[in-house]
PDB file as gemmi writes it, atoms N, CA and C in Angstrom:
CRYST1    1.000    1.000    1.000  90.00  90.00  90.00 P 1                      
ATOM      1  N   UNK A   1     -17.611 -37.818 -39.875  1.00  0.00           N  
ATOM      2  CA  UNK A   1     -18.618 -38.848 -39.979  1.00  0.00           C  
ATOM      3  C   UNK A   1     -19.534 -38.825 -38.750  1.00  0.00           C  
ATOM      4  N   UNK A   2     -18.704 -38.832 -37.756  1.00  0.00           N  
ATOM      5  CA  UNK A   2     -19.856 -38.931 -36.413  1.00  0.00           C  
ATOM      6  C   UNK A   2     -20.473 -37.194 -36.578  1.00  0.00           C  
ATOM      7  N   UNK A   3     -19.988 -36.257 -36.986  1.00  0.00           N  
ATOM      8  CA  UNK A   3     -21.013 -34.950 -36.996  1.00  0.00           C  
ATOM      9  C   UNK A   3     -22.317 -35.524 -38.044  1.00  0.00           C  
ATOM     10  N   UNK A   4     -22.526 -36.129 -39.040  1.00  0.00           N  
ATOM     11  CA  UNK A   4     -23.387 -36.240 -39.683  1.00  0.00           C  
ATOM     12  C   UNK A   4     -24.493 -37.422 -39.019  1.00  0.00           C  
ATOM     13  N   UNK A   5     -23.687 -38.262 -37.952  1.00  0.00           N  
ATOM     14  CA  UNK A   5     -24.772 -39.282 -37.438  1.00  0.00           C  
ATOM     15  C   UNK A   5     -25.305 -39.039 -36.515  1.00  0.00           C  
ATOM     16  N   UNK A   6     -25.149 -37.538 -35.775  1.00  0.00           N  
ATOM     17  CA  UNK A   6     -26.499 -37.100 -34.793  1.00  0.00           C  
ATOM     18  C   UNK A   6     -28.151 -36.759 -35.762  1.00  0.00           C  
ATOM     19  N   UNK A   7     -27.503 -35.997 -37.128  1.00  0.00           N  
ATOM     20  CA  UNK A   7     -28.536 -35.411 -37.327  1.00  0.00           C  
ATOM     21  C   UNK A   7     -29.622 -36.833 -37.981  1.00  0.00           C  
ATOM     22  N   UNK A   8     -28.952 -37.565 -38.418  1.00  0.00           N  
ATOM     23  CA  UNK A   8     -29.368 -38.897 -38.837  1.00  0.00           C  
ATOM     24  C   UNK A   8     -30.319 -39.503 -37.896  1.00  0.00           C  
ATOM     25  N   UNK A   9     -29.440 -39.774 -36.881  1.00  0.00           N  
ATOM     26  CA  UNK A   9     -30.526 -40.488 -35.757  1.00  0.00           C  
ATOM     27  C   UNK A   9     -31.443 -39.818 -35.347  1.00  0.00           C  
ATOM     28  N   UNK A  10     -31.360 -38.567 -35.263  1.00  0.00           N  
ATOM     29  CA  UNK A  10     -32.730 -37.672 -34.564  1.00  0.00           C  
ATOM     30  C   UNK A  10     -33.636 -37.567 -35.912  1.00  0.00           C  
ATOM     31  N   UNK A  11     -33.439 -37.803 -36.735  1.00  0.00           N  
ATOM     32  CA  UNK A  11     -34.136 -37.890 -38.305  1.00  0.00           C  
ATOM     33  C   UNK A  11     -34.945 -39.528 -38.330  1.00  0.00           C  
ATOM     34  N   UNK A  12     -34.340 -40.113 -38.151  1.00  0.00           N  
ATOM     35  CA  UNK A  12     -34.392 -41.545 -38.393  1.00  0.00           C  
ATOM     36  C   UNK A  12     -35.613 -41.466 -37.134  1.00  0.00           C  
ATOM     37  N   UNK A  13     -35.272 -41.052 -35.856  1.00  0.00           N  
ATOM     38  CA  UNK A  13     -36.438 -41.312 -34.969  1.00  0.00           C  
ATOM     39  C   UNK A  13     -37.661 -40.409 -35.202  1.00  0.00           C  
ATOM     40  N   UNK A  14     -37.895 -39.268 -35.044  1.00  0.00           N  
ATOM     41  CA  UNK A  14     -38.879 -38.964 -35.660  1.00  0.00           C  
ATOM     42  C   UNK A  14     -39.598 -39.162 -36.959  1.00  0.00           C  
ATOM     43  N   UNK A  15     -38.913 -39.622 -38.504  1.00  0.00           N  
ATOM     44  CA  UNK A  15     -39.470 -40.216 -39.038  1.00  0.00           C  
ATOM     45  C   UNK A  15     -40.535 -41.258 -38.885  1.00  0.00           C  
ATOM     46  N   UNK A  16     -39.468 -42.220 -38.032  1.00  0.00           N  
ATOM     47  CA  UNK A  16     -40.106 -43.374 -37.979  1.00  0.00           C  
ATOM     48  C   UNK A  16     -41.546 -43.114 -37.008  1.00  0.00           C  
ATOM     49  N   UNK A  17     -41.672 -42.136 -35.798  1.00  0.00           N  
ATOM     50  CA  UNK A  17     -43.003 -41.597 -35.692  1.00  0.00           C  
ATOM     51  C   UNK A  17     -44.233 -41.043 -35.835  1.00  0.00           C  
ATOM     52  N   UNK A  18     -43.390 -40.288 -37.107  1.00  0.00           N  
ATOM     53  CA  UNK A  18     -44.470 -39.490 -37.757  1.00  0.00           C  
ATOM     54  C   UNK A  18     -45.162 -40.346 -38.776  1.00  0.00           C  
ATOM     55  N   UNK A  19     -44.321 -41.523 -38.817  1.00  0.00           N  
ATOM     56  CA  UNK A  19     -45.080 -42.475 -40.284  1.00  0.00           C  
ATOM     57  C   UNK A  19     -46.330 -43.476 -39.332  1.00  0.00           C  
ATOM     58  N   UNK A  20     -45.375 -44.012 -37.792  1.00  0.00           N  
ATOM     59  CA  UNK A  20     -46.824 -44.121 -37.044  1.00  0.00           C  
ATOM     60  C   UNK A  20     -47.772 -43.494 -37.195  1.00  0.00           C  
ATOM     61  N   UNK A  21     -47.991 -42.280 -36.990  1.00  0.00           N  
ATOM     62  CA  UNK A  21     -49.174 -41.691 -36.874  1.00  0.00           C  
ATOM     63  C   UNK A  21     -49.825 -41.083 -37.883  1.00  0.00           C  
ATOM     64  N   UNK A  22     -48.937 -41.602 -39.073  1.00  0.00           N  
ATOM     65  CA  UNK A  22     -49.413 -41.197 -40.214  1.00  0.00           C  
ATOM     66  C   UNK A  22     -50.521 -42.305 -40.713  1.00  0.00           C  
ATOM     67  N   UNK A  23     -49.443 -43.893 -40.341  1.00  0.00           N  
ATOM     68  CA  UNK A  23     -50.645 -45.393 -40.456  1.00  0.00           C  
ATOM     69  C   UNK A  23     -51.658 -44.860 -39.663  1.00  0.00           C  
ATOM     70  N   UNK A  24     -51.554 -44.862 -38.391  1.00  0.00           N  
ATOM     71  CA  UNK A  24     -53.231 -44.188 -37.623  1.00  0.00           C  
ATOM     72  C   UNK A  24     -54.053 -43.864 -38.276  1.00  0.00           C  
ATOM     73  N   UNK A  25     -53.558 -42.531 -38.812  1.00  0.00           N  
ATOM     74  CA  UNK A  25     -54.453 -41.535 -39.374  1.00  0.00           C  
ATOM     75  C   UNK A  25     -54.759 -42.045 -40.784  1.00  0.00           C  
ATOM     76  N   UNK A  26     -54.040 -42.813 -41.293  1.00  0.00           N  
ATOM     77  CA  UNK A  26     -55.006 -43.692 -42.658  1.00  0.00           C  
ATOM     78  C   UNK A  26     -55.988 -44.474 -42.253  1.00  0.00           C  
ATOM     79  N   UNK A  27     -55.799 -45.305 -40.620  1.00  0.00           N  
ATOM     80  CA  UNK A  27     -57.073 -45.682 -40.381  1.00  0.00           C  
ATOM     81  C   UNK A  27     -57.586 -45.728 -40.212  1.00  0.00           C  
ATOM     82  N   UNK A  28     -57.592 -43.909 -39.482  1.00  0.00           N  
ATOM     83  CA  UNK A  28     -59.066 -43.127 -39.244  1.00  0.00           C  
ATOM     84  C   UNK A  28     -59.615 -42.441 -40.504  1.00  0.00           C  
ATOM     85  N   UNK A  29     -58.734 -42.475 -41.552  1.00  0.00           N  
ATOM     86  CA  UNK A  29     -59.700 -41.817 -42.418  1.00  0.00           C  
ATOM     87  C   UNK A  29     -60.351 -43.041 -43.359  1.00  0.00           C  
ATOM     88  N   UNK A  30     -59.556 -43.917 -43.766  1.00  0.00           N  
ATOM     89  CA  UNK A  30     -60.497 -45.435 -44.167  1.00  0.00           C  
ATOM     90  C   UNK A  30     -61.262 -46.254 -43.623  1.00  0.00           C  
ATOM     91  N   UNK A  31     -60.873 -45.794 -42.380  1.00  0.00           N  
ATOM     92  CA  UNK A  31     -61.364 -47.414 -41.594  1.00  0.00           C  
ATOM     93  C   UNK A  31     -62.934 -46.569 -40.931  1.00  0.00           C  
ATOM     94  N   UNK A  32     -62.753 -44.824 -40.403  1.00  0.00           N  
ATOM     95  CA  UNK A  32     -64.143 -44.556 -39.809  1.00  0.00           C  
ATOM     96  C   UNK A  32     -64.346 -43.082 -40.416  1.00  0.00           C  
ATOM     97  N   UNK A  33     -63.845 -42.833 -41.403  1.00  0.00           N  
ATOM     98  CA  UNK A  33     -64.438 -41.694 -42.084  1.00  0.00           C  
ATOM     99  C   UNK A  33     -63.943 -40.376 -41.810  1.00  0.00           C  
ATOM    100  N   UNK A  34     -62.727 -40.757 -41.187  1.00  0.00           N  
ATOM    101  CA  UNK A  34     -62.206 -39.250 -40.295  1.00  0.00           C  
ATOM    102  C   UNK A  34     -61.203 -38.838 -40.723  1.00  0.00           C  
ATOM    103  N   UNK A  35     -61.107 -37.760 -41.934  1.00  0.00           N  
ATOM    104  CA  UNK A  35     -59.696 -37.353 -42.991  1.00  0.00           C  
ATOM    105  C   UNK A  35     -58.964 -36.585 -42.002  1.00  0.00           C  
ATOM    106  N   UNK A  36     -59.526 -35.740 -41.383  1.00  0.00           N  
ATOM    107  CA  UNK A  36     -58.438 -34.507 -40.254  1.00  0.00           C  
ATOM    108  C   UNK A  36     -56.862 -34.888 -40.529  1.00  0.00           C  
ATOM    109  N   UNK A  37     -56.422 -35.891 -39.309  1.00  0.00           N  
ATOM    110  CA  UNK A  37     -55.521 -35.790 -39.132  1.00  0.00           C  
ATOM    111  C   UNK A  37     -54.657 -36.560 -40.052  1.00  0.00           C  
ATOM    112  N   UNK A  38     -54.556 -36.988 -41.104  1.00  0.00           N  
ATOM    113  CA  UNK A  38     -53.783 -37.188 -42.441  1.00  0.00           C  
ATOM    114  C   UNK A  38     -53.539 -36.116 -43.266  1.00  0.00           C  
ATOM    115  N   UNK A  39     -54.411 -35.394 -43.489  1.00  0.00           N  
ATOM    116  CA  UNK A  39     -54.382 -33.767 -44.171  1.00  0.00           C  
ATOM    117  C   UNK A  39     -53.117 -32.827 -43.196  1.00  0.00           C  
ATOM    118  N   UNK A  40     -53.273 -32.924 -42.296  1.00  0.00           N  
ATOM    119  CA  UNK A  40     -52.399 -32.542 -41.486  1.00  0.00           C  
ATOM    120  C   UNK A  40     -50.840 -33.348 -41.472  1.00  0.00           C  
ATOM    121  N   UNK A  41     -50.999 -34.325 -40.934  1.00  0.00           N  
ATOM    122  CA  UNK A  41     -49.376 -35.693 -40.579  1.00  0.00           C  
ATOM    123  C   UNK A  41     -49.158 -35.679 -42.054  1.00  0.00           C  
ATOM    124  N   UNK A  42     -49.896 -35.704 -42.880  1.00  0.00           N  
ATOM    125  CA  UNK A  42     -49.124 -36.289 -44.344  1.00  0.00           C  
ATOM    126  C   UNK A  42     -47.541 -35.306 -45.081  1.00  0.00           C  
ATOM    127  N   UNK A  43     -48.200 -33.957 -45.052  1.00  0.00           N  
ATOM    128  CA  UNK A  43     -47.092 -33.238 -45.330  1.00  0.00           C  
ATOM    129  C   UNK A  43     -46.004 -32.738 -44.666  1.00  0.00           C  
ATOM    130  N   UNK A  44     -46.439 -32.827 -43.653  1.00  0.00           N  
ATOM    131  CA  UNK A  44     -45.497 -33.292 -41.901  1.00  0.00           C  
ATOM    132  C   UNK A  44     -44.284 -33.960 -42.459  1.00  0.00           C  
ATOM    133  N   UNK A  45     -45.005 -35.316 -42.557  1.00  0.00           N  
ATOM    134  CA  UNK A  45     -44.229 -36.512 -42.677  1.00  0.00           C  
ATOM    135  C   UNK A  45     -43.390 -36.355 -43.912  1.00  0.00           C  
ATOM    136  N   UNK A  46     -43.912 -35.898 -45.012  1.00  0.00           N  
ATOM    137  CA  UNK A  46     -43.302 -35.786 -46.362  1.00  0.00           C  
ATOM    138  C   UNK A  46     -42.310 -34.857 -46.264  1.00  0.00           C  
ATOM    139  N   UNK A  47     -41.988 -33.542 -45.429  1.00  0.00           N  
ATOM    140  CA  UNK A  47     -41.097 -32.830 -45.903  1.00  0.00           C  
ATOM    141  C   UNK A  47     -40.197 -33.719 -44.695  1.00  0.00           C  
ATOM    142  N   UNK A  48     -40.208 -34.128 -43.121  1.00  0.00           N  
ATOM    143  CA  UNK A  48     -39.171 -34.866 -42.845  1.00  0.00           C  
ATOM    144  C   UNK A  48     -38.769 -35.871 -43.451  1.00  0.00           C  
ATOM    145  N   UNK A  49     -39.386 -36.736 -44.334  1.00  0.00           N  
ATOM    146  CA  UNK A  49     -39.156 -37.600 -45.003  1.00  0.00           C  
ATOM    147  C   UNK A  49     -37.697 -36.969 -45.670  1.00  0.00           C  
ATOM    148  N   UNK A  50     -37.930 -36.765 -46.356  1.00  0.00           N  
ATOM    149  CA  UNK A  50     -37.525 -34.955 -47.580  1.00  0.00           C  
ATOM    150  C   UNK A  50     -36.334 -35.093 -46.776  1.00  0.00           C  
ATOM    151  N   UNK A  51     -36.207 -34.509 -45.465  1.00  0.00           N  
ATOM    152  CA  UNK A  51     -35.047 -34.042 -44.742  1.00  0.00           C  
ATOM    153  C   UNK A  51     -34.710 -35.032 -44.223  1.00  0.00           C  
ATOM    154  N   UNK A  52     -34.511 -36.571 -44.064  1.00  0.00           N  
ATOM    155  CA  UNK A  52     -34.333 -37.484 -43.568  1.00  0.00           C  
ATOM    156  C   UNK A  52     -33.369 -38.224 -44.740  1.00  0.00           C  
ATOM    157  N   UNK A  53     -33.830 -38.303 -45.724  1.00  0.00           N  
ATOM    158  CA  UNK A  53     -33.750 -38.654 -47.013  1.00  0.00           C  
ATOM    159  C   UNK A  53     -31.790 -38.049 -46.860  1.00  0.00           C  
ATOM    160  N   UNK A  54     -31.927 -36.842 -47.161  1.00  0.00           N  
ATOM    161  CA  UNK A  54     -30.537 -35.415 -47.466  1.00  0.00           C  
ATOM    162  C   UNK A  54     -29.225 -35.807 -45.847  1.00  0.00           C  
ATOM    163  N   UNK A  55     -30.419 -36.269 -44.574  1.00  0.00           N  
ATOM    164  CA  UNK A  55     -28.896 -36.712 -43.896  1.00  0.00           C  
ATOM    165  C   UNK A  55     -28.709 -38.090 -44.060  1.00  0.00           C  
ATOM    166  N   UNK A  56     -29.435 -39.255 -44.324  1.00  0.00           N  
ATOM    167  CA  UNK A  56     -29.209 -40.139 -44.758  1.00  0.00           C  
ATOM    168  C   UNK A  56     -27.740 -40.566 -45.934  1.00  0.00           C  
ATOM    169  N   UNK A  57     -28.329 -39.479 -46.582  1.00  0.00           N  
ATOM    170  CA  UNK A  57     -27.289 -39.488 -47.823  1.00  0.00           C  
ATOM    171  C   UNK A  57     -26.032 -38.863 -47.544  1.00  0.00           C  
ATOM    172  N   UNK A  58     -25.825 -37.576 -46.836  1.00  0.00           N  
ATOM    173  CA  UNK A  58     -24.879 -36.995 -46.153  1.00  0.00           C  
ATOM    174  C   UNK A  58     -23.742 -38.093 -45.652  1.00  0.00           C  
ATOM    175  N   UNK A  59     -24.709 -38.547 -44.251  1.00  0.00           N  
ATOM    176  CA  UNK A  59     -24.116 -39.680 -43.710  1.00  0.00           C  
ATOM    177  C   UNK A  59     -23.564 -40.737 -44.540  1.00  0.00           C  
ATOM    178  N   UNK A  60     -24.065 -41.124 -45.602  1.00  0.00           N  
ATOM    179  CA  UNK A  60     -23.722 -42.064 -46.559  1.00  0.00           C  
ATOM    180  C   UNK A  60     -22.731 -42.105 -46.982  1.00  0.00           C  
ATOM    181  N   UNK A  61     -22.659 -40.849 -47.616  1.00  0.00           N  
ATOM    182  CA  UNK A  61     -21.320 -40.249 -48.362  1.00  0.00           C  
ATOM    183  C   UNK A  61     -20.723 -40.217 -48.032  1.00  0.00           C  
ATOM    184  N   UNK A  62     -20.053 -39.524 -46.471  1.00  0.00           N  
ATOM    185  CA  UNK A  62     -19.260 -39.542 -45.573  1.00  0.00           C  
ATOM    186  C   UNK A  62     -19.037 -41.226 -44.875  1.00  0.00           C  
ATOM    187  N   UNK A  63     -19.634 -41.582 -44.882  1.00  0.00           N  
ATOM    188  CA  UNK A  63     -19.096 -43.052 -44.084  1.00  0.00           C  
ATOM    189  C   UNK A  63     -18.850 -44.189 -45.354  1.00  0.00           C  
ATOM    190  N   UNK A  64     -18.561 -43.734 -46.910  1.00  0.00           N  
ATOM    191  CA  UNK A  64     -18.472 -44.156 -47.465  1.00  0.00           C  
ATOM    192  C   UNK A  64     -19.012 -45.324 -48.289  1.00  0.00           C  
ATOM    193  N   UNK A  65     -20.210 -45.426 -47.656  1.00  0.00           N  
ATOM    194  CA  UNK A  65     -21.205 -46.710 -48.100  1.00  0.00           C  
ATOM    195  C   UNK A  65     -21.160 -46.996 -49.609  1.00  0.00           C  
ATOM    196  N   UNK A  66     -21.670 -48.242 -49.832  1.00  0.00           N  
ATOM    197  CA  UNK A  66     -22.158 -48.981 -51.024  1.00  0.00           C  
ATOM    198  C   UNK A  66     -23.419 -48.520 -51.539  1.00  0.00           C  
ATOM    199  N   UNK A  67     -23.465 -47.941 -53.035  1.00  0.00           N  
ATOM    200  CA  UNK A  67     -24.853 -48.007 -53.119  1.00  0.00           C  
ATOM    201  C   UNK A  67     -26.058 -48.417 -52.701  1.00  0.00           C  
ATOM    202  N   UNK A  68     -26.192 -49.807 -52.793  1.00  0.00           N  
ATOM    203  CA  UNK A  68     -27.291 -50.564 -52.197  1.00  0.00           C  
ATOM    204  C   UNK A  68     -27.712 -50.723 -50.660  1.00  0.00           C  
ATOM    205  N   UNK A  69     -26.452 -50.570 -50.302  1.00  0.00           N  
ATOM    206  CA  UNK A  69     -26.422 -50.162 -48.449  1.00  0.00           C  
ATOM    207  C   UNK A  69     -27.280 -48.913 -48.104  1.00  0.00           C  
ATOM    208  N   UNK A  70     -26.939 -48.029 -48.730  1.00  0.00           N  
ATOM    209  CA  UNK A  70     -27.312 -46.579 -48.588  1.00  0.00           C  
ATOM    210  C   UNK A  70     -28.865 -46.715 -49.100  1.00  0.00           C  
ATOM    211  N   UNK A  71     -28.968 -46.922 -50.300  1.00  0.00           N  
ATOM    212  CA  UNK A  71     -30.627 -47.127 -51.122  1.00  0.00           C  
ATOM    213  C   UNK A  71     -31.179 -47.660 -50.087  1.00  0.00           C  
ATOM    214  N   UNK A  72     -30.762 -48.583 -48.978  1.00  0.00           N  
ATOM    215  CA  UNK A  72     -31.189 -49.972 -48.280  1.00  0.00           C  
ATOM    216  C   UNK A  72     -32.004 -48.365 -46.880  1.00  0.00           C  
ATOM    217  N   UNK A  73     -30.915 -47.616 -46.566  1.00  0.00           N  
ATOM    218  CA  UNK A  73     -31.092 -46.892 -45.547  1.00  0.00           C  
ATOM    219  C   UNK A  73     -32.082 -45.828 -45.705  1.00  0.00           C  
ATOM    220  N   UNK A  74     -31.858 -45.195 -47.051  1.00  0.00           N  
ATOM    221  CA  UNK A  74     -32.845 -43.985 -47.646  1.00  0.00           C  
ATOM    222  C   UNK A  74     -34.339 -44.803 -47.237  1.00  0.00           C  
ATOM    223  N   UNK A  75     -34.294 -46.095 -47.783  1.00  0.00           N  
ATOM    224  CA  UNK A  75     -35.810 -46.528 -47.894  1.00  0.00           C  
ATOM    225  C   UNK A  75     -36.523 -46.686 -46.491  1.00  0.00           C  
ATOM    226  N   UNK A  76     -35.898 -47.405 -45.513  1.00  0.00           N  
ATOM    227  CA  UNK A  76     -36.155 -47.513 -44.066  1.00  0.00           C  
ATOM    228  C   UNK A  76     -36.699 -46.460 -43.631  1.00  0.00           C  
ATOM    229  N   UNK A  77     -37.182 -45.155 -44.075  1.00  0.00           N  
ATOM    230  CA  UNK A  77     -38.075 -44.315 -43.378  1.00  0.00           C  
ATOM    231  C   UNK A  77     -39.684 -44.426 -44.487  1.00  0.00           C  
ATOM    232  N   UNK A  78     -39.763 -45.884 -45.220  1.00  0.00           N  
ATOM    233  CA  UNK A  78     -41.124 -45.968 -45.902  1.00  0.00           C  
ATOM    234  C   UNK A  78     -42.105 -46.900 -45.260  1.00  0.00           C  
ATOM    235  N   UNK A  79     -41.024 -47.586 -44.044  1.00  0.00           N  
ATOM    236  CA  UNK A  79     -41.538 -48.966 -43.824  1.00  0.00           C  
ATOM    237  C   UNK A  79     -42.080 -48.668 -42.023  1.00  0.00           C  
ATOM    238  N   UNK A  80     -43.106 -48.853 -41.694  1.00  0.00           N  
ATOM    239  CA  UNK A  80     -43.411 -48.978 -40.451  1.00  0.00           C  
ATOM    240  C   UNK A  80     -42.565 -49.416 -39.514  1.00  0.00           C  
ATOM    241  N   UNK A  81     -41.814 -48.946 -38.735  1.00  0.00           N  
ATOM    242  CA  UNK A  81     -41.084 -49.177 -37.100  1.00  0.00           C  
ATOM    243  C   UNK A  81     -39.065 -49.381 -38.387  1.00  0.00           C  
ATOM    244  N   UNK A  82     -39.561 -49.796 -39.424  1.00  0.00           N  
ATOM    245  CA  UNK A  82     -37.805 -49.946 -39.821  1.00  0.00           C  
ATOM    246  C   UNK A  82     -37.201 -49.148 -39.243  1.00  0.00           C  
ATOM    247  N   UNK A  83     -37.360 -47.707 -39.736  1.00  0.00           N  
ATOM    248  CA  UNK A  83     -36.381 -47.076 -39.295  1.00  0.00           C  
ATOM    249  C   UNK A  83     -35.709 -46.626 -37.940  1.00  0.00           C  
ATOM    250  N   UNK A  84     -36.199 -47.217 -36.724  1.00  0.00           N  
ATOM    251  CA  UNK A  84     -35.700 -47.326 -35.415  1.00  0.00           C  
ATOM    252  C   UNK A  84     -35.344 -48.904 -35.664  1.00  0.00           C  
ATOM    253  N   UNK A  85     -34.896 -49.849 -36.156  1.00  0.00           N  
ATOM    254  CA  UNK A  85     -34.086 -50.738 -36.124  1.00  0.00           C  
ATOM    255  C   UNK A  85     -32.924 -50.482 -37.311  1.00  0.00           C  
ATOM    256  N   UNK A  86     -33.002 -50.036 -38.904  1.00  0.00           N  
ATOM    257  CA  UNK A  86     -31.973 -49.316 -38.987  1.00  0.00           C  
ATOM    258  C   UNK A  86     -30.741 -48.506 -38.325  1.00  0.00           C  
ATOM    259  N   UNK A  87     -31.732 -47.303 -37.877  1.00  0.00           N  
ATOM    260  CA  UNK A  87     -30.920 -46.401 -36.859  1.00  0.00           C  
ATOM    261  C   UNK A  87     -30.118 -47.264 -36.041  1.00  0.00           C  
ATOM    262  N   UNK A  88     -30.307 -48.418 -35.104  1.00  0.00           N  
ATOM    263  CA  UNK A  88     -29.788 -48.823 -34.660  1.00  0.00           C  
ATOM    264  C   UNK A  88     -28.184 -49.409 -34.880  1.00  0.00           C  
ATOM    265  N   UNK A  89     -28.712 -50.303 -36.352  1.00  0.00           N  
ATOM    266  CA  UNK A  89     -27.880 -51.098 -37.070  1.00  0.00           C  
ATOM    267  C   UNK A  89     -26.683 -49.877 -37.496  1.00  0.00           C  
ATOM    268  N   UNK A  90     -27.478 -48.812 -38.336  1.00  0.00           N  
ATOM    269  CA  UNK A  90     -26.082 -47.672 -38.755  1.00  0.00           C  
ATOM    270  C   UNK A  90     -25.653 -47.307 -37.866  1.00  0.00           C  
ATOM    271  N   UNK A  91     -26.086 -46.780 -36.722  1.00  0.00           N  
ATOM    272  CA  UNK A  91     -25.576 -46.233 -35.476  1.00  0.00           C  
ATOM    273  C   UNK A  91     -24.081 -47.089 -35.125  1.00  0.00           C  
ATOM    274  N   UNK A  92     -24.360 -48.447 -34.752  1.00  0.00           N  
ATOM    275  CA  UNK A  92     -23.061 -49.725 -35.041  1.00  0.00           C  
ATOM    276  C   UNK A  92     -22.321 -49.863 -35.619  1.00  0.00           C  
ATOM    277  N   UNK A  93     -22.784 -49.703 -36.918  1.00  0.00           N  
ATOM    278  CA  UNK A  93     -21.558 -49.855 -38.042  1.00  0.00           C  
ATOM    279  C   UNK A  93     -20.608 -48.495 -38.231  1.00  0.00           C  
ATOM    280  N   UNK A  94     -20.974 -47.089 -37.925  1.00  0.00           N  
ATOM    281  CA  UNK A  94     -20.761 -45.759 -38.040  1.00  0.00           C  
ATOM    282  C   UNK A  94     -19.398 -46.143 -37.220  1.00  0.00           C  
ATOM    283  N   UNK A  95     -20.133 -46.517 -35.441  1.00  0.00           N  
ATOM    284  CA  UNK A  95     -19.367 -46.251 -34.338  1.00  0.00           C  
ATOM    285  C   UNK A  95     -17.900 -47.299 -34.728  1.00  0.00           C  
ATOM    286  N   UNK A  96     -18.240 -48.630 -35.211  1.00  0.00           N  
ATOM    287  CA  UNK A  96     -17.313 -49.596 -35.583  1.00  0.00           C  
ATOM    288  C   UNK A  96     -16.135 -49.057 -36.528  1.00  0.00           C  
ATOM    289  N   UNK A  97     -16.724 -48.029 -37.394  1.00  0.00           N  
ATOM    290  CA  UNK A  97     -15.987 -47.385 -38.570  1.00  0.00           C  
ATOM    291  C   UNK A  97     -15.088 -46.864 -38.487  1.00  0.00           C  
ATOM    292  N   UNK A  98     -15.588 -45.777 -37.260  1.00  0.00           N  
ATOM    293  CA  UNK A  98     -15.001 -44.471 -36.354  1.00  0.00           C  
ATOM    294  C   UNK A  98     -13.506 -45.285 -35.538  1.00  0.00           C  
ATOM    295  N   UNK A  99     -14.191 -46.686 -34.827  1.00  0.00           N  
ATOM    296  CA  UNK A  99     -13.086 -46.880 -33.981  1.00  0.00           C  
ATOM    297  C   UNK A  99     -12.061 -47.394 -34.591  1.00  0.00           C  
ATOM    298  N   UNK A 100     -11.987 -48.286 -36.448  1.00  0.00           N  
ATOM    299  CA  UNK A 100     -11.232 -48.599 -37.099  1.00  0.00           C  
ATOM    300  C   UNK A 100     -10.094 -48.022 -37.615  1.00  0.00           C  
ATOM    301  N   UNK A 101     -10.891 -46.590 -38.025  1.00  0.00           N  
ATOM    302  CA  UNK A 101      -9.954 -45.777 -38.634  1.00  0.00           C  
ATOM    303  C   UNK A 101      -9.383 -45.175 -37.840  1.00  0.00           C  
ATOM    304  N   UNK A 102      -9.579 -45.146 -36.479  1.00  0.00           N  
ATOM    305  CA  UNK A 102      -8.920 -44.363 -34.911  1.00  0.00           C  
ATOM    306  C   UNK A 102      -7.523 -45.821 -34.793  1.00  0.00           C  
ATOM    307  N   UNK A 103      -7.569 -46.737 -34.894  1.00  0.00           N  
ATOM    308  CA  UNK A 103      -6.894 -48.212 -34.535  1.00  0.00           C  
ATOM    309  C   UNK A 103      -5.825 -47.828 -35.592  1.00  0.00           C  
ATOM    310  N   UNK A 104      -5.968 -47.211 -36.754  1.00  0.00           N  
ATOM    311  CA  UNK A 104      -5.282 -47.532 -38.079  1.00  0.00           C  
ATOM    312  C   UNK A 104      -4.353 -46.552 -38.306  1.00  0.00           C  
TER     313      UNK A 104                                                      
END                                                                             
């Protein structure tokens, strides 16, 4: 379980950056006419998305989650800044998991 929550968190944080600068770049291309750098960040963002998505679920599987928990986590890389407070939250519950089943 903890091998699958490095690749998670380093997923989870760059996601959640690249979708910053992905909002930016929607509001340089709506807000002043400037497509560049969305043509660029968009498919960026979409294939980490993509790969964010696969350790999400990894991690999932392995730490045994609830459907809706997991759906809850997949989605947190759609939402502006979520997914660095996610990360956080799974990061907690992972480590809590880890030390339970170490106690047991």
């Amino acid at each position: 379980m903890e091998s699958a929550l490095k690749p998670f968190r380093v997923l989870a944080y760059i996601v959640g950056c690249m979708l910053l600068l992905l909002v930016a770049g929607m509001v340089l291309k709506y807000g002043f006419d400037i497509p560049g750098p969305v043509s660029i960040i968009s498919p960026i963002h979409g294939f980490l998305y993509a790969v964010y998505l696969l350790a999400a679920l990894n991690l999932g599987l392995k730490a045994r989650w609830n459907w809706p928990y997991t759906l809850g986590v997949l989605l947190a890389g759609t939402v502006p800044l979520l997914s660095f407070v996610i990360e956080r939250k799974v990061t907690q519950r992972v480590h809590e998991q880890v030390a339970a089943t170490a106690t047991a």
